[in-house]
N, C-alpha and C positions, 0 to 999 in steps of 0.2 A: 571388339573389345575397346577399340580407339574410339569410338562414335559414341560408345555409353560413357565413359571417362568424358569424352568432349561435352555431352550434354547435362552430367550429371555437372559440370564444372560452369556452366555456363546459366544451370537451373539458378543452382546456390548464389553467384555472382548477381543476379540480375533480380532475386530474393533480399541481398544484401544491400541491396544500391539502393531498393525503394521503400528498405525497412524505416516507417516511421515510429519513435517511439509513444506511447498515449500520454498522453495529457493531463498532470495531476489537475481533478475539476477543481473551481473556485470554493474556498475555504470562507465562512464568515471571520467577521473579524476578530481580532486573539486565538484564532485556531489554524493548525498546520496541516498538510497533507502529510500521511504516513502508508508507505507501505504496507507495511506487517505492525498494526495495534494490536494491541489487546482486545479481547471480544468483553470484558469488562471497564467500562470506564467507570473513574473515580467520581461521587458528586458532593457536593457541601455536606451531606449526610454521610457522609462513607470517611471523610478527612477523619485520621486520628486512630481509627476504628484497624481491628485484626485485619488483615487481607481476606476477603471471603473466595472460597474457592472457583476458579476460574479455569476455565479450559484452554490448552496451549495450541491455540491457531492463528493464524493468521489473519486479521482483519485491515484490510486496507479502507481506509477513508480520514474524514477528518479529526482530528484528537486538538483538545486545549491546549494551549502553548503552556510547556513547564512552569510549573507553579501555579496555575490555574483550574477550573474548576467547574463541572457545571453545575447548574442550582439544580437540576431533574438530568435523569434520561432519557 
């Protein structure tokens, strides 16, 4: 029971030390890296307009810095 405790403790620790985290990729310019976007982005067409129905998940990647906009998607 010692030896599985010692290894399960030594698995996690040595899992921990070499956890690197990833790398948000390079973003163009006026745009952010975001974890969790919207799977809808806003474009010059859409500013102003009702919110059109959009699915709740998670999309990681690059999003316009607030306030801004794309011309297409």
């Amino acid at each position: 029971m010692k030896i599985t405790l010692l290894l399960t403790t030594l698995i996690v620790s040595a899992t921990a030390a070499t956890y690197k985290p990833v790398s948000a990729p390079p973003c163009k310019e006026y745009e952010v890296y975001e974890e969790c976007g919207s799977a809808c982005h806003p474009t010059c067409e859409t500013v102003g307009e009702e919110p059109t129905v959009c699915t709740l998940q998670c999309v990681s990647g690059c999003y316009c810095q607030e306030g801004l906009f794309r011309t297409a998607v």
